[in-house]
Backbone bond lengths (Angstrom), bond angles and torsions (degrees), N, CA, C in turn:
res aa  C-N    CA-C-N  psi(-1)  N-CA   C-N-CA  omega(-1)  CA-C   N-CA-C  phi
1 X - - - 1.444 - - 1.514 108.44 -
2 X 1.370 126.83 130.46 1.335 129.88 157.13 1.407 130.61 -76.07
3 X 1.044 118.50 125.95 1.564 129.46 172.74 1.604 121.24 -93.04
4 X 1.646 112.24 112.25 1.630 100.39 -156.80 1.883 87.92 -158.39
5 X 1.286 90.35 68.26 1.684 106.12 169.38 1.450 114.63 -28.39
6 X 1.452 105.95 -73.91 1.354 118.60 -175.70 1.528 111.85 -100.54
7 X 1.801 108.61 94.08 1.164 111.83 -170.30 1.356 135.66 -75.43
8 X 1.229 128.61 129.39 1.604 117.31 -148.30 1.919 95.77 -126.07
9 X 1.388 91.59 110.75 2.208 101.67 -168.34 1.399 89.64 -43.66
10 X 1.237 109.82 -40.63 2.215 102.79 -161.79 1.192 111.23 -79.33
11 X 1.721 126.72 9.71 1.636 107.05 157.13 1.279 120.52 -94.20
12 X 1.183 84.35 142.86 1.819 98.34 169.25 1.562 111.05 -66.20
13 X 1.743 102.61 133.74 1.314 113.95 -177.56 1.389 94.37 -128.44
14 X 1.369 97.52 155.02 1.518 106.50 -167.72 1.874 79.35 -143.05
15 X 1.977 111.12 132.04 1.477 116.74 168.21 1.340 90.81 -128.85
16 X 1.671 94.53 150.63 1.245 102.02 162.54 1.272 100.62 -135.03
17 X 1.723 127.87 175.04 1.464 139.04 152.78 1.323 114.71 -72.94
18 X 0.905 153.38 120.84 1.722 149.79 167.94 1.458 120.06 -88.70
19 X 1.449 109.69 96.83 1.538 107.10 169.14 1.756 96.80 112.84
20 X 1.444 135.34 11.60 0.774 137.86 103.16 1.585 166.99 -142.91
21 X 1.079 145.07 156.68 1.277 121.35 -164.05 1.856 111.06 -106.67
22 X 1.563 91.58 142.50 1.303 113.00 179.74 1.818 115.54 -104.02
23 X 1.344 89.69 165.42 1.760 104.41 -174.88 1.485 84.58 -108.26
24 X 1.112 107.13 105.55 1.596 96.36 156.23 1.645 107.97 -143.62
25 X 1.338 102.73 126.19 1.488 127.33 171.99 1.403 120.58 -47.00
26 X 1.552 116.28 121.96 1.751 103.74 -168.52 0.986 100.20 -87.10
27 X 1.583 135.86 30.24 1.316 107.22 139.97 1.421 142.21 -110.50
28 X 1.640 87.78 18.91 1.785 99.73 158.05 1.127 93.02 -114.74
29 X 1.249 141.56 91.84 1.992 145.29 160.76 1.693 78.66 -105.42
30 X 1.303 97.89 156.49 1.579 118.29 160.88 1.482 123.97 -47.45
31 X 1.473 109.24 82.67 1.167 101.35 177.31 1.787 109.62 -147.00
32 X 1.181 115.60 93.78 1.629 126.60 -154.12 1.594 106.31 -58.19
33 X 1.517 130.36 129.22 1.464 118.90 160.71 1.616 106.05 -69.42
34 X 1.201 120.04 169.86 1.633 125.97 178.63 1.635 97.47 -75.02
35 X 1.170 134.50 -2.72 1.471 133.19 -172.94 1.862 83.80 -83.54
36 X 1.446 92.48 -73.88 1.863 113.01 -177.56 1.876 95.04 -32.71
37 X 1.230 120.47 -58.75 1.460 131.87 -162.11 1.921 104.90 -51.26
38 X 1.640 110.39 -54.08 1.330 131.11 177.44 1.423 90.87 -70.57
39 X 1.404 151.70 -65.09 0.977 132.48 -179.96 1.712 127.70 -32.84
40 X 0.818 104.09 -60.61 2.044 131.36 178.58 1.292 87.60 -66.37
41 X 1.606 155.55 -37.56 1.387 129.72 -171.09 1.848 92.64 -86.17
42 X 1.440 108.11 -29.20 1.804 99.38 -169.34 1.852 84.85 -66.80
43 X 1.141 141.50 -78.86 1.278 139.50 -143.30 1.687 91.01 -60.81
44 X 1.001 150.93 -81.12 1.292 141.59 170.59 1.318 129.41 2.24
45 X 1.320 112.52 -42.30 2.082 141.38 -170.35 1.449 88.57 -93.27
46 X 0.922 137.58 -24.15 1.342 140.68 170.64 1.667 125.36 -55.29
47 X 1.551 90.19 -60.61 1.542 96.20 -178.17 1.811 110.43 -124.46
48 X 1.563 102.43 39.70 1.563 106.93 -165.10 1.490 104.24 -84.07
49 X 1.378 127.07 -17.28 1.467 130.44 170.14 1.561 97.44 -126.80
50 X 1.002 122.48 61.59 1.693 135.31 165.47 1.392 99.65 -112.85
51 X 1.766 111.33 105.68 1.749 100.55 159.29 1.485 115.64 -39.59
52 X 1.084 115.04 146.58 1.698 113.08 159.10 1.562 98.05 54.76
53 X 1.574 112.73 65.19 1.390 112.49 171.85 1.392 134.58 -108.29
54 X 1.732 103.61 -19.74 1.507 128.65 153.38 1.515 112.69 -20.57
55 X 1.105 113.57 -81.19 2.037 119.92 179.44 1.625 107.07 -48.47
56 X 1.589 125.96 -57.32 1.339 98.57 -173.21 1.671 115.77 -98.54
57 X 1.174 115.37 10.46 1.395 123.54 138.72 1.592 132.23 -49.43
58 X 1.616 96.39 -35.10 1.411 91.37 -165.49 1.504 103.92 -100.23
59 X 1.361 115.92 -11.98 1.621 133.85 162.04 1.164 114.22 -67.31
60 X 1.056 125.87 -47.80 1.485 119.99 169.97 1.394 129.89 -76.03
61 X 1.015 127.15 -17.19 1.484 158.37 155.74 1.506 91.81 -54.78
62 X 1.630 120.45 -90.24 1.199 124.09 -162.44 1.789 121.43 -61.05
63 X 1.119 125.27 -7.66 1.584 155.94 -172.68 1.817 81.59 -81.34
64 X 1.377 118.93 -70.25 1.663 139.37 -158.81 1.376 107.74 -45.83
65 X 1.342 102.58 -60.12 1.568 137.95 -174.47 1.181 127.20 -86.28
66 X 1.749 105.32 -38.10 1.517 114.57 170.97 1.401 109.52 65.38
67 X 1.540 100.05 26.68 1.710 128.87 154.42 1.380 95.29 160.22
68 X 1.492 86.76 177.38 1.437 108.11 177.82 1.763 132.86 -114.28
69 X 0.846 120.21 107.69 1.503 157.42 -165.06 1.112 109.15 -46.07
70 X 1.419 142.25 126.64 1.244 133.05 -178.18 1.720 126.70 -60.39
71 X 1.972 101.94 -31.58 1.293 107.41 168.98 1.247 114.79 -54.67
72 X 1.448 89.70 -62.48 1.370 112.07 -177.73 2.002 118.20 -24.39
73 X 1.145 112.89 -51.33 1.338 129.82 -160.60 1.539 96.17 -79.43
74 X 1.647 115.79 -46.86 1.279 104.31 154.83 1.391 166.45 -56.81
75 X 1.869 91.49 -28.53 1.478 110.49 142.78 1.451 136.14 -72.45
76 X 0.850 116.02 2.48 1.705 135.90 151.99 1.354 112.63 -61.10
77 X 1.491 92.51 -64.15 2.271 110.69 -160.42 1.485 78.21 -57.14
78 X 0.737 100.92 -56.84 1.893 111.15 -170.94 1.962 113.11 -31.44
79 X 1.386 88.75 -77.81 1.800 104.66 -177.40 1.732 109.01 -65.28
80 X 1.427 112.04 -29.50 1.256 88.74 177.30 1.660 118.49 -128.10
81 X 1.845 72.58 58.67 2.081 87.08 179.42 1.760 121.97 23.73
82 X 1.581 105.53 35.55 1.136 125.57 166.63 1.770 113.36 -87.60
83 X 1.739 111.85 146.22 1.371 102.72 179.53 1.503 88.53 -96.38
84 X 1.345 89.24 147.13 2.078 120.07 -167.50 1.846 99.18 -62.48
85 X 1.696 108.21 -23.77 1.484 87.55 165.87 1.248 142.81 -97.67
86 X 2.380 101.94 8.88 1.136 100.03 149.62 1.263 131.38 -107.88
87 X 1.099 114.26 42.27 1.263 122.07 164.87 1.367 112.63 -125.54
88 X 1.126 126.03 -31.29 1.550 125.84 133.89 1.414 113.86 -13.95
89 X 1.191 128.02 -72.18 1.864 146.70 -141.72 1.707 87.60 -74.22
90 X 1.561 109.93 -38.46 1.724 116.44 -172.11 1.361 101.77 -62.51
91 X 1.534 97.82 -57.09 1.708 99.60 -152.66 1.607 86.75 -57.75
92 X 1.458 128.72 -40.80 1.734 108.01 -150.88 1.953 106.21 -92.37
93 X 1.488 96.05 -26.56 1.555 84.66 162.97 1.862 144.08 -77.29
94 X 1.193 87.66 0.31 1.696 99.44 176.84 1.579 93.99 -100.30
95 X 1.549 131.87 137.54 1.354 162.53 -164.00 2.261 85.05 -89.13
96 X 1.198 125.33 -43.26 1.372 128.41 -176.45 1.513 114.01 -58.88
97 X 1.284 104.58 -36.02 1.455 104.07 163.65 1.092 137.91 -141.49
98 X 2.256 107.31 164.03 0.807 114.57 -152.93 1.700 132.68 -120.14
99 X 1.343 121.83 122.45 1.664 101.82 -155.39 1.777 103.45 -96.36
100 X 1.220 112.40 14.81 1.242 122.60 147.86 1.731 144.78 -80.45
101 X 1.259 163.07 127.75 1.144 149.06 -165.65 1.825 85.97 -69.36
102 X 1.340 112.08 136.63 1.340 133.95 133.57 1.678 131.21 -97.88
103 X 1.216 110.19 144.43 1.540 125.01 -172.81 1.179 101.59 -44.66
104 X 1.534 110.93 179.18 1.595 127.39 168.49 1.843 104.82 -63.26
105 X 1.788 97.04 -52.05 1.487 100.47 -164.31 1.661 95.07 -104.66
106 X 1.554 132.85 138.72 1.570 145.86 179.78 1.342 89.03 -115.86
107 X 1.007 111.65 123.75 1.385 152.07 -178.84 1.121 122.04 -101.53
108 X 1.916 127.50 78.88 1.513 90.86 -174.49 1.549 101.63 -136.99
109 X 1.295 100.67 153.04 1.524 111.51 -159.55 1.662 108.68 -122.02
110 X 1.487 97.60 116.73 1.648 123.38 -167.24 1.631 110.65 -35.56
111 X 0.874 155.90 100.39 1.336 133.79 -179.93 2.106 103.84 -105.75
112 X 1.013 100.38 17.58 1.664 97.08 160.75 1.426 126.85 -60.70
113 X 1.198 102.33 147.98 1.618 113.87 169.96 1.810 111.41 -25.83
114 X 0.993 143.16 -78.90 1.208 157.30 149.58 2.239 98.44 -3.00
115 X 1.293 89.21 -76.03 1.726 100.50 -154.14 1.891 86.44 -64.53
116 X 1.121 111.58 -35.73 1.557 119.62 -164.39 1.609 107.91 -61.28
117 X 0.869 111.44 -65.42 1.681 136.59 165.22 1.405 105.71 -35.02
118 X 1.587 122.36 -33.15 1.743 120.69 -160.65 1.659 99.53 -107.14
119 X 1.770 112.24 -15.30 1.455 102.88 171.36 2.116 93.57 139.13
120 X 1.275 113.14 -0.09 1.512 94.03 -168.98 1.366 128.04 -76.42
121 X 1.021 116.95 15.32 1.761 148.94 135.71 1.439 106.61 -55.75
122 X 0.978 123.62 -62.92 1.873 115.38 172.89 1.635 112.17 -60.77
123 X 0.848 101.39 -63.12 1.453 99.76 152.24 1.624 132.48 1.87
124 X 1.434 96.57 -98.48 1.289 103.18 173.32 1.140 112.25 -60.65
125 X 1.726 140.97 -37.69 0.991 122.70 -179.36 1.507 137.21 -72.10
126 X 1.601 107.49 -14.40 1.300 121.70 135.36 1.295 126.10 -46.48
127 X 1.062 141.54 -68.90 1.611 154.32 162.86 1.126 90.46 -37.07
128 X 1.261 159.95 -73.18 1.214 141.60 -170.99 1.977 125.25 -55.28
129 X 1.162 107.17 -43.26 0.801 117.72 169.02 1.667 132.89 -67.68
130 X 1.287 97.55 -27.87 1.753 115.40 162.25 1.416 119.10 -89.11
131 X 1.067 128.08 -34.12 1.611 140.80 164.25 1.839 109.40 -73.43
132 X 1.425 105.50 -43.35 1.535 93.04 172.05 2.091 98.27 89.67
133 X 1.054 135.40 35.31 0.543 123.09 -36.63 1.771 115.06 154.54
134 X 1.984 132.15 59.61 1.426 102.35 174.41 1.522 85.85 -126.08
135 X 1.428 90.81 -179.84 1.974 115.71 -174.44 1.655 86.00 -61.65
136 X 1.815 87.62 133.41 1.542 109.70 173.39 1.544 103.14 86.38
137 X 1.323 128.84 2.85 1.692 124.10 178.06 1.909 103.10 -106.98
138 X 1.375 116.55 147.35 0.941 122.34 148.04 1.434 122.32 -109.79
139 X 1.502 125.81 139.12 1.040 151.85 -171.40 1.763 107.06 -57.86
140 X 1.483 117.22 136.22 0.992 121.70 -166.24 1.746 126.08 -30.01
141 X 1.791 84.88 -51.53 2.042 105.71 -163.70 1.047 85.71 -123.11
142 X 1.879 104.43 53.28 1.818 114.67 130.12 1.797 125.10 64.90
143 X 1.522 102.17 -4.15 1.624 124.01 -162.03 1.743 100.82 -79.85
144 X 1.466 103.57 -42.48 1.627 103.74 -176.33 1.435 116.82 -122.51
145 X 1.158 111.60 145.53 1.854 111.57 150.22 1.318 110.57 -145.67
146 X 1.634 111.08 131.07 1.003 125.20 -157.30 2.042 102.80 -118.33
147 X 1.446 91.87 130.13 1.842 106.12 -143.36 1.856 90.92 -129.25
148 X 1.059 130.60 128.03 1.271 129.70 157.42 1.863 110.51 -97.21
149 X 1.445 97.64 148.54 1.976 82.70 -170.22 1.636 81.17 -126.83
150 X 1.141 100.47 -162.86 1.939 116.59 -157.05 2.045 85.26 -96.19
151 X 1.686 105.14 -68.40 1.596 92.85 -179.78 1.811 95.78 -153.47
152 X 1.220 102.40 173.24 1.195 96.59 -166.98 1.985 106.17 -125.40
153 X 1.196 115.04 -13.35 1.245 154.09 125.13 1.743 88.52 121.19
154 X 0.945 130.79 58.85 1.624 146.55 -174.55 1.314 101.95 -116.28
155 X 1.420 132.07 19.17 1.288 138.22 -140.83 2.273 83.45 -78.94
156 X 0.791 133.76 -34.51 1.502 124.74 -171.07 1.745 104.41 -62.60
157 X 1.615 102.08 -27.04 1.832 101.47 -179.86 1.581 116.84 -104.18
158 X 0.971 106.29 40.21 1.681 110.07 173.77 0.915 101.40 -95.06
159 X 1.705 85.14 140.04 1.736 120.02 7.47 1.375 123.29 -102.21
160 X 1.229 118.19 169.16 1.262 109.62 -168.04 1.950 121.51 -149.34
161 X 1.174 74.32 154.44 1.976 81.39 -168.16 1.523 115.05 -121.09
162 X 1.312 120.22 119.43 1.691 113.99 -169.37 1.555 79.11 -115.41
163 X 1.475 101.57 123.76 1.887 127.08 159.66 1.916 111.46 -89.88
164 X 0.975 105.39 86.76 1.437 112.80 179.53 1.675 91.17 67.60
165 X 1.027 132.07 -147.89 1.655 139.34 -168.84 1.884 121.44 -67.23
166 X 1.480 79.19 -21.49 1.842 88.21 -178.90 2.228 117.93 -77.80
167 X 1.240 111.75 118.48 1.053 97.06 -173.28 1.561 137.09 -82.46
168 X 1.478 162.62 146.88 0.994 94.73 177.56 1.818 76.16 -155.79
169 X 1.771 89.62 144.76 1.813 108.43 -164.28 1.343 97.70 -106.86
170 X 1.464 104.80 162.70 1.950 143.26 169.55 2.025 85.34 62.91
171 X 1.284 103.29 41.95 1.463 104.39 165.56 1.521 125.49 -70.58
172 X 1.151 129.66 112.45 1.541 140.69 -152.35 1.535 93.36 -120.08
173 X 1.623 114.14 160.05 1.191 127.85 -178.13 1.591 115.22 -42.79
174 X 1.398 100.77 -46.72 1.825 94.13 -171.02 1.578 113.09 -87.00
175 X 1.673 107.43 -13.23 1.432 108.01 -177.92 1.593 88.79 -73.56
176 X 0.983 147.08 -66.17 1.561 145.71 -153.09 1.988 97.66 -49.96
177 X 1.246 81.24 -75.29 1.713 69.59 179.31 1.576 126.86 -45.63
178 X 1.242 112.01 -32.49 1.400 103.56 178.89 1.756 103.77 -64.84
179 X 1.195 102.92 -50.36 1.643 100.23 170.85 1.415 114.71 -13.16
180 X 1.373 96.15 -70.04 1.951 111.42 -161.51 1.685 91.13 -65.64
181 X 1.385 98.25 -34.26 1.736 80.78 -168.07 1.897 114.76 -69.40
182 X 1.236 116.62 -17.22 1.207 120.30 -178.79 1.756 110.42 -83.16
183 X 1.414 103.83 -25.98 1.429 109.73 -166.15 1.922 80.59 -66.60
184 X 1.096 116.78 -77.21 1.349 147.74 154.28 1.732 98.31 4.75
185 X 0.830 134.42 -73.46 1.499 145.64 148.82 1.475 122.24 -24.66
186 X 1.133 100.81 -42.85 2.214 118.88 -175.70 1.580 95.30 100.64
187 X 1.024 133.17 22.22 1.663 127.94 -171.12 1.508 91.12 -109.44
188 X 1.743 115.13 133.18 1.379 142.11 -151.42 1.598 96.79 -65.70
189 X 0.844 141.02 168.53 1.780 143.84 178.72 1.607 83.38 -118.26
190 X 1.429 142.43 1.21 1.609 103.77 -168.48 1.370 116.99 -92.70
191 X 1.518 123.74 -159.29 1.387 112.93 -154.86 1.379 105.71 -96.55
């Protein structure tokens, strides 16, 4: 974590994740279009005199983006005369967000007691192997990221796989792939 009281826009900051590594494509690295730029000043004007505006700033931000952006995080420290390493400390201690690009579709596959026991170890290792492809990577052209979580509490339908918000139980090797293959297709993943 960096400590940088008096925050100065012209240093170079360098973030990383610690403890794990990501696939991420350099051609989503942090680098804002002026659309993205006007976007981040509208969500900003939003909650710029909001007590306690840091957290749903950085939710709405990360919802937009589907993480959070290195500018981005700086135009924050910035607007709300916050130092960039506490808002830093937010973005990396909340599990909700992410300072990595994630795919269109998040992929995440139960690995609880329950889902574990019914096969969600085969699972993912399918998903990996069809995506190309391990837990914690997103896929080149940005379509997948494939995420194992602790439980998802669906524990009666294991095992189970939630694709962005849609859930979906007694998921077996060929049902998963067909999944991707429909997402893959433009055909809806919901239930």
């Amino acid at each position: 974590m960096v400590e940088n009281h008096n925050y100065n826009p012209h240093q170079k900051w360098k973030f990383r994740v610690s403890g794990q590594k990501y696939n991420i494509p350099a051609k989503k690295q942090a680098v804002l279009s002026n659309e993205d730029t006007l976007k981040t000043s509208e969500i900003i004007n939003i909650y710029i005199n909001t007590k306690g505006a840091l957290i749903p700033l950085l939710q709405t931000t990360n919802a937009h983006f589907n993480y959070l952006p290195e500018p981005v995080l700086k135009n924050i420290s910035l607007n709300l005369k916050m130092p960039l390493s506490n808002v830093y400390g937010v973005a990396t201690f909340y599990n909700a967000f992410s300072l990595v690009p994630k795919g269109k579709y998040v992929i995440n596959i139960c690995t609880g007691t329950a889902c574990h026991v019914k096969g969600s170890f085969n699972l993912l290792s399918t998903l990996e192997t069809t995506l190309g492809i391990k837990m914690g990577e997103t896929t080149e052209d940005m379509l997948f990221t494939l995420l194992g979580v602790r439980c998802l509490g669906c524990c009666g339908i294991a095992p189970v796989m939630k694709i962005n918000e849609d859930i979906h139980g007694f998921v077996d090797r060929k049902k998963s792939v067909e999944l991707i293959e429909k997402i893959k297709s433009g055909i809806t993943t919901s239930i």
